[in-house]
C-alpha positions in Angstrom: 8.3 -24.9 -36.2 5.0 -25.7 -37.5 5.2 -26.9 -41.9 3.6 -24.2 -44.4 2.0 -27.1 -45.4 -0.3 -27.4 -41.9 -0.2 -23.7 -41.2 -3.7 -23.0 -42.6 -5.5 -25.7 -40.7 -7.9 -24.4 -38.1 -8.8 -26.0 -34.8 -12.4 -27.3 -36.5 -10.6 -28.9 -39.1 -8.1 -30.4 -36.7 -11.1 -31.2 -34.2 -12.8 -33.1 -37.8 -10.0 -35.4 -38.2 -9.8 -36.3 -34.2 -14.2 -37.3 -34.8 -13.3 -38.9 -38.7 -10.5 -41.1 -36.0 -12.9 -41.5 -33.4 -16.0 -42.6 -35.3 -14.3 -43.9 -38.8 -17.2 -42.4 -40.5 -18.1 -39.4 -42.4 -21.7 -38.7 -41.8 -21.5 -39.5 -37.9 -18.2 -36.9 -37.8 -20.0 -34.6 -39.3 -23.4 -35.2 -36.9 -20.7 -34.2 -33.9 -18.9 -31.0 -35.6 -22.7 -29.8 -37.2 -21.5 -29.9 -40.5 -23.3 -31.7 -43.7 -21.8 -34.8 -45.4 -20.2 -32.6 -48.5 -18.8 -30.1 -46.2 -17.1 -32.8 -43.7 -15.9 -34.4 -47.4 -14.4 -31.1 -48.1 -12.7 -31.2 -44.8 -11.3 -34.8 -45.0 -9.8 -33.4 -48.8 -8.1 -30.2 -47.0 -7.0 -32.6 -44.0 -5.4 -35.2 -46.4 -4.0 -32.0 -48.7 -2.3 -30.6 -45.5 -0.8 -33.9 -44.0 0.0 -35.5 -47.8 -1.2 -38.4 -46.8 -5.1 -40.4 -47.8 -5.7 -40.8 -44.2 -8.6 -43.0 -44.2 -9.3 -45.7 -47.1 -12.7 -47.0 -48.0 -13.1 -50.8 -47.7 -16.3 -52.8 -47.6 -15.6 -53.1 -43.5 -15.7 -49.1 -43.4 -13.0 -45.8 -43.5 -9.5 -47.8 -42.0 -7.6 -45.2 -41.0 -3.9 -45.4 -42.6 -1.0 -45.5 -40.2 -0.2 -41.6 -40.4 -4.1 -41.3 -39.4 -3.3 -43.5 -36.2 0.0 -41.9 -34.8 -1.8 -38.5 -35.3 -4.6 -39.6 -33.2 -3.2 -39.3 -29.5 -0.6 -36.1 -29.9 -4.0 -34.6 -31.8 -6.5 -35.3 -28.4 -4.3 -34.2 -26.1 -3.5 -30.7 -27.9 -7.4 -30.5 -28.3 -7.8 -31.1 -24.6 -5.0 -28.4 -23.8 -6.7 -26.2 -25.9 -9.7 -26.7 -23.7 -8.1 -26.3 -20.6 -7.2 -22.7 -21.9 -11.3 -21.7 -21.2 -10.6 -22.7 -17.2 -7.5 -22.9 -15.6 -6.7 -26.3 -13.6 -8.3 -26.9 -9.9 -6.1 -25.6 -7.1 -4.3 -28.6 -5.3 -3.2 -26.0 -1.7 -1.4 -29.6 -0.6 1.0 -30.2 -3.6 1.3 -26.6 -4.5 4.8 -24.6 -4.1 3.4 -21.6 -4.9 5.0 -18.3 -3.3 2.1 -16.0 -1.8 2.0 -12.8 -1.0 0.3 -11.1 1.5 0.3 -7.1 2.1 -0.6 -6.0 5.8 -0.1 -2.9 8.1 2.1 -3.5 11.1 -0.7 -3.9 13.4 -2.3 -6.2 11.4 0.3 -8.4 10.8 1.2 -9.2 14.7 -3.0 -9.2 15.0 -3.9 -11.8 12.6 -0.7 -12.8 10.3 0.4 -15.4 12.8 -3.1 -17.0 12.5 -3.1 -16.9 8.8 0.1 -18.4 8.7 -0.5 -21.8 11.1 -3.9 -22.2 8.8 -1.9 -21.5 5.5 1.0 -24.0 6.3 -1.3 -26.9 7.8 -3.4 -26.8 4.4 -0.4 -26.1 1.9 3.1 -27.2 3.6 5.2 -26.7 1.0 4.0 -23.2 -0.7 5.5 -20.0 0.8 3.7 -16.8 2.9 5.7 -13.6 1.9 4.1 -10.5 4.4 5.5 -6.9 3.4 3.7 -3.6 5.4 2.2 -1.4 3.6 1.6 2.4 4.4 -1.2 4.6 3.6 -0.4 5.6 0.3 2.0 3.0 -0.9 -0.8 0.6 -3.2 -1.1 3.3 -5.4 2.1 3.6 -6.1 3.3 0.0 -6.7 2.0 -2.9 -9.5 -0.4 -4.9 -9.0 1.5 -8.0 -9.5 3.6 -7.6 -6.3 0.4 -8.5 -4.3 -2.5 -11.5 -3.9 -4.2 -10.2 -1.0 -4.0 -7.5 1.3 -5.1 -7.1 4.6 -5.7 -3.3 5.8 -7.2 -0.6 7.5 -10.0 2.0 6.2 -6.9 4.5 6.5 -5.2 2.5 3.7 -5.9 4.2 0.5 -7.3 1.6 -2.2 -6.6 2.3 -5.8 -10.0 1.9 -7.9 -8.1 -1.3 -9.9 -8.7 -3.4 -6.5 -11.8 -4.8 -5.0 -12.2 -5.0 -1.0 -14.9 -6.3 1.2 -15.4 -5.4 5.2 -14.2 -8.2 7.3 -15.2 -6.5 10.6 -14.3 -4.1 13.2 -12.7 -3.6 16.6 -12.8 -0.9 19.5 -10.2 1.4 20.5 -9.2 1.7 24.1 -6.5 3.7 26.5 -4.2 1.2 27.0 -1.3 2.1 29.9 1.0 0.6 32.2 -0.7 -1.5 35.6 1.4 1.5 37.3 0.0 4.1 35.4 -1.6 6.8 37.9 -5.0 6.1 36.0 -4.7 2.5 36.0 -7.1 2.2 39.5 -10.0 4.1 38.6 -12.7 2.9 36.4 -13.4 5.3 34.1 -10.7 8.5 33.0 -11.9 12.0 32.3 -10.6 14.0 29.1 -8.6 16.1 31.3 -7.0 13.3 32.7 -6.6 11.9 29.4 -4.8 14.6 27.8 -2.4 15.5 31.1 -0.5 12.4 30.2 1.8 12.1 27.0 0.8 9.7 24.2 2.6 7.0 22.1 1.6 7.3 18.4 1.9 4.3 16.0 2.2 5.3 12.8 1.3 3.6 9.5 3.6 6.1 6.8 2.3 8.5 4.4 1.2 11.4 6.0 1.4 12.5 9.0 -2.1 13.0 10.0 -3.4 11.4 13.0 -6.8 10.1 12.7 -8.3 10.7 16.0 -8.0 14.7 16.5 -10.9 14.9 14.9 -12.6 13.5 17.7 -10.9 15.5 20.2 -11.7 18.4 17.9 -10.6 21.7 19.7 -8.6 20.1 22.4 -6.7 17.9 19.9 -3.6 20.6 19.9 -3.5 19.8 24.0 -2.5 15.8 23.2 1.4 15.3 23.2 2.9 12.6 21.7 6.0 12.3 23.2 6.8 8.5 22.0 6.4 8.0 17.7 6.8 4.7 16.2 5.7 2.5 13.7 6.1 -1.0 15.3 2.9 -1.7 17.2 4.6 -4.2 20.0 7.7 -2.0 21.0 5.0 1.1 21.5 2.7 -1.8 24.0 5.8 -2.6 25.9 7.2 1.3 26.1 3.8 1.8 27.6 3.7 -0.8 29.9 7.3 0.6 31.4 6.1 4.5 31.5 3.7 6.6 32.3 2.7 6.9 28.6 -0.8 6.4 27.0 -1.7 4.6 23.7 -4.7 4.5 22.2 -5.6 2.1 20.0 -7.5 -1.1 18.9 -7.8 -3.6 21.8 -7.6 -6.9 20.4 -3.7 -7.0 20.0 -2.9 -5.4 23.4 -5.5 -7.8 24.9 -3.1 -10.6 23.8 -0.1 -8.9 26.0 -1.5 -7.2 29.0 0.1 -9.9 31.3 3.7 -10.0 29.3 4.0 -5.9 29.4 2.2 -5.1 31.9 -0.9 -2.9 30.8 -3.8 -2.4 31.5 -7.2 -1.0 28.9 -9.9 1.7 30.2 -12.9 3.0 28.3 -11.7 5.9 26.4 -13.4 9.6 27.8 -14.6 10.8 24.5 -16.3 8.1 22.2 -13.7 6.9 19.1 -15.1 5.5 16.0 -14.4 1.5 15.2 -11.7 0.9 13.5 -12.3 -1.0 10.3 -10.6 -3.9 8.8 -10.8 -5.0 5.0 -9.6 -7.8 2.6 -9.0 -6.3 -0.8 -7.2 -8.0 -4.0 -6.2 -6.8 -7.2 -8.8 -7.1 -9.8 -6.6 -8.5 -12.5 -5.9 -12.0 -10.8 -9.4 -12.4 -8.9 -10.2 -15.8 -11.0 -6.9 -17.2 -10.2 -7.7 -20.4 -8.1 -4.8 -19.8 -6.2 -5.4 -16.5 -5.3 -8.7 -17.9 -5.0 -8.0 -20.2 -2.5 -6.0 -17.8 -0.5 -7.8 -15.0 -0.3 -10.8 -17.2 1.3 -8.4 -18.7 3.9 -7.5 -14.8 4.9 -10.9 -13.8 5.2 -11.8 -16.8 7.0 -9.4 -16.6 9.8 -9.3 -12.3 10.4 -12.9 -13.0 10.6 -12.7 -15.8 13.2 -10.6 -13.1 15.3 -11.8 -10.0 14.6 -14.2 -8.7 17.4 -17.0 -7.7 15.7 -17.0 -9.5 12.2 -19.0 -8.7 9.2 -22.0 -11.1 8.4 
């Protein structure tokens, strides 16, 4: 509890005394806080009012400051130096800090580039913590934005106007299917070979729109998706064991062709590139931490990423 007695001291008065301790003169005191020589007097009476004590005495050496004055001194510079540190918040230390991060991804996106994230993260900050959740098309909206530092999505996520996002890159959909697949020999697949075979669809939540009829346009109603799912591994390995096609983004399936057995072809209609984003909420953007984090993420997505944003 802070006395009556100090309550109506204000941080330039306070700041006075700490220069009156420091210089143990009036008129250089008063140089530093831009005041004249009366008004710094006037503050040095209010100051001694306040703590009940003379403070300083005048002696043919100079102002001694009394023994009050003294023990005031240190607690006194380092409030004033907190106070300063209010304006910008400490440096981020990544190696010392224990700091619980959390990271916001879709499903394909976390088995693309979370793992990568994560060995960077760990080697430059061993003892903070990586929390990944998935998110689905519609679910940012809906949630605060303290339950997030970065997230890592699709341009099918929908991005509430209270976040900021930049492009990391993009990547090219293929027809991924099993080595055994009927189609698996021939170079190139036509669209009626395409849509005679059924189709795995991954999907992200939300609605249940699928993103690339509109390319297929009037023959979208002749695709069948016999295989739904939204965990992108188990639909690679269900294709590599049937006769089922997926497309999708290559780089991830890349990664597993030799494990499940698959196989990528040119698509026979041409797909738009999908396109990957970092976004952040707009509320903790000068955080260091978050900082910090949000350059290691965009750093290593675009290091993967096939076709990465300048």
């Amino acid at each position: 509890m802070i006395p009556s007695s100090l309550q109506h001291l204000d941080l330039k008065s306070l700041t006075g005394l700490l220069y009156l301790l420091e210089e143990r003169n009036v008129g250089r005191a008063a140089d530093r806080l831009y005041l004249s020589q009366s008004a710094m007097s006037r503050l040095l009476n209010r100051l001694r009012d306040a703590f009940d004590d003379p403070l300083f005495i005048r002696t043919s050496k100079g102002m001694v400051p009394t023994s009050k004055a003294l023990a005031l001194e240190a607690p006194l510079k380092l409030m004033l130096e907190q106070m300063a540190g209010l304006e910008s918040p400490p440096d981020f230390q990544p190696q010392s800090s224990r700091r619980v991060f959390r990271l916001q991804t879709t499903h394909y996106q976390a088995q693309a580039y979370v793992p990568a994230i994560a060995e960077r993260f760990y080697q430059e900050a061993p003892f903070a913590s990586l929390e990944t959740t998935t998110i689905t098309e519609t679910s940012l909206v809906s949630q605060t934005e303290h339950s997030v530092d970065v997230v890592l999505c699709s341009e099918y996520i929908e991005i509430p106007n209270t976040y900021r996002k930049v492009l990391l890159g993009r990547e090219k959909f293929r027809c991924i299917m099993s080595n055994n697949h009927p189609l698996a020999k021939q170079d190139k697949i036509s669209l009626d070979e395409y849509l005679s075979f059924s189709h795995v669809l991954v999907s992200m939540g939300g609605t249940r729109r699928v993103v690339s009829d509109f390319v297929l346009a009037d023959r979208a109603h002749e695709r069948r998706f016999a295989f739904r799912t939204p965990y992108f591994l188990s639909a690679l390995e269900t294709v590599g064991r049937t006769s089922l096609l997926i497309s999708t983004s290559g780089l991830l399936a890349e990664r597993f062709c030799a494990q499940f057995n698959l196989t990528m072809k040119p698509l026979p209609v041409e797909f738009p590139d999908s396109k990957y984003f970092l976004s952040w909420p707009k509320s903790i953007e000068r955080d260091p931490a978050v900082e910090w984090f949000r350059k290691l993420t965009e750093e290593v997505a675009k290091g993967l990423i096939p076709y990465p944003e300048p």
